[in-house]
N, C-alpha and C positions, 0 to 999 in steps of 0.2 A: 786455786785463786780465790780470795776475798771477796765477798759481796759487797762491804761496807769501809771494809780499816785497809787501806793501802799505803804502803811504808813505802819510801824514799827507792828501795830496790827491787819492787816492785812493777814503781812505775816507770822508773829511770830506765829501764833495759831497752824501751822505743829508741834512746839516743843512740844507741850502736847500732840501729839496723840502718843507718844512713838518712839521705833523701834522694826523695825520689818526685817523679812528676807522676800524674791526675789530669785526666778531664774526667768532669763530674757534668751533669744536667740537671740547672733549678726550676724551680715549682713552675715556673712561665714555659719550660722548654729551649730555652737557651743554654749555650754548653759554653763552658768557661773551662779555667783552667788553674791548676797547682804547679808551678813552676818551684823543684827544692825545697821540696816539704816533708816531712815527717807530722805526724798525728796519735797521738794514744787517747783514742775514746775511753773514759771507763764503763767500766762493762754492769757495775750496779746489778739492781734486784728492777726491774718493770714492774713487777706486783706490788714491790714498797715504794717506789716512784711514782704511781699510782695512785694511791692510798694514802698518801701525802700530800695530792694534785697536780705534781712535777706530770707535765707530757710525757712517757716513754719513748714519743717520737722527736724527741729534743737530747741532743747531743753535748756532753759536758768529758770535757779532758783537757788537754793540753796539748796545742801547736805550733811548730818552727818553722823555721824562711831558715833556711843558708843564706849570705852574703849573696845578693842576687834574686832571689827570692823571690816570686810576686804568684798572690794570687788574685786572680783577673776579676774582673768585675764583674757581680751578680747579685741576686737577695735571696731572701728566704722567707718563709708567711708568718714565722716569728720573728720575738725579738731573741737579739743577739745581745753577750758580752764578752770582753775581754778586758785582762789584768796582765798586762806586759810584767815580764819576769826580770828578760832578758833584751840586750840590743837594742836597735831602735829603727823604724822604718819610716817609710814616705805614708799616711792611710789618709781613703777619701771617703765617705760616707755624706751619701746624698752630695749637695754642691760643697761641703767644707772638708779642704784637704790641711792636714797638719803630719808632721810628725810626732812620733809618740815612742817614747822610750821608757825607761824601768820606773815602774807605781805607776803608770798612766793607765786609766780606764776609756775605754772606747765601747761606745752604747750602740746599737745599730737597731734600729724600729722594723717593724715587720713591712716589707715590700720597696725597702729601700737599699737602692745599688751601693756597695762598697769594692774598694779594691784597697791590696796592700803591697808595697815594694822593700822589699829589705834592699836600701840602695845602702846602707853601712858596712862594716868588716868584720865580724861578731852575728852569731845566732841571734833572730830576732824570736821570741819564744816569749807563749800567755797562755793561760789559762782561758778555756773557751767553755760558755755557759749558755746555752739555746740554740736556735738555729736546728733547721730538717736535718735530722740525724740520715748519714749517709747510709744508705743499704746499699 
């Protein structure tokens, strides 16, 4: 596998392995949930993420919602982003909830609650850039 150059079929092979559900536990202790998710972290160099000032404990890939979709409210003690690819979903972050579909960006601050619903009929699918990388 690549440390740095990842081609289209590389990364693409997460979509065959389906979705699937998650509970995860955030920084506060509270346990939330992935309801029809799929995730491809990339996997990078930590020593050149590092070395660069990127946190090695910050998480950057790409994640999907199936049609139904939702993952439940929670934070992280970063900031988050996302760059909608694909679909479009219900998202709330902090008190403003809007929908967000393809080019839309969604900023999320460090220690503020979001939740997302894929309530459309199409993969709701972004590029994800910060946030407690899951172990």
């Amino acid at each position: 596998m690549p440390k740095y150059i990842f081609q289209p079929d590389e990364y693409s092979r997460w979509m065959s392995d389906g979705f699937v559900d998650h509970e995860w536990t955030d920084h506060t202790g509270r346990t939330y949930g992935q309801v029809g998710a799929r995730s491809y972290v990339l996997p990078g160099d930590s020593e050149s993420l590092d070395a660069f000032g990127y946190a090695s404990d910050v998480s950057y890939g790409v994640n999907s919602f199936a049609p139904g979709g939702v993952y439940e409210n929670h934070s992280h003690q970063t900031f988050q982003y996302y760059f909608v690819l694909s679909g479009s979903a219900k998202v709330t972050v902090g008190d403003e909830e809007r929908r967000a579909g393809k080019g839309a960006w969604i900023v999320i601050p460090p220690e503020v609650d979001h939740y997302l619903e894929n309530d459309g009929d199409e993969d709701f699918t972004y590029i994800l850039i910060g946030g407690n990388r899951l172990e």
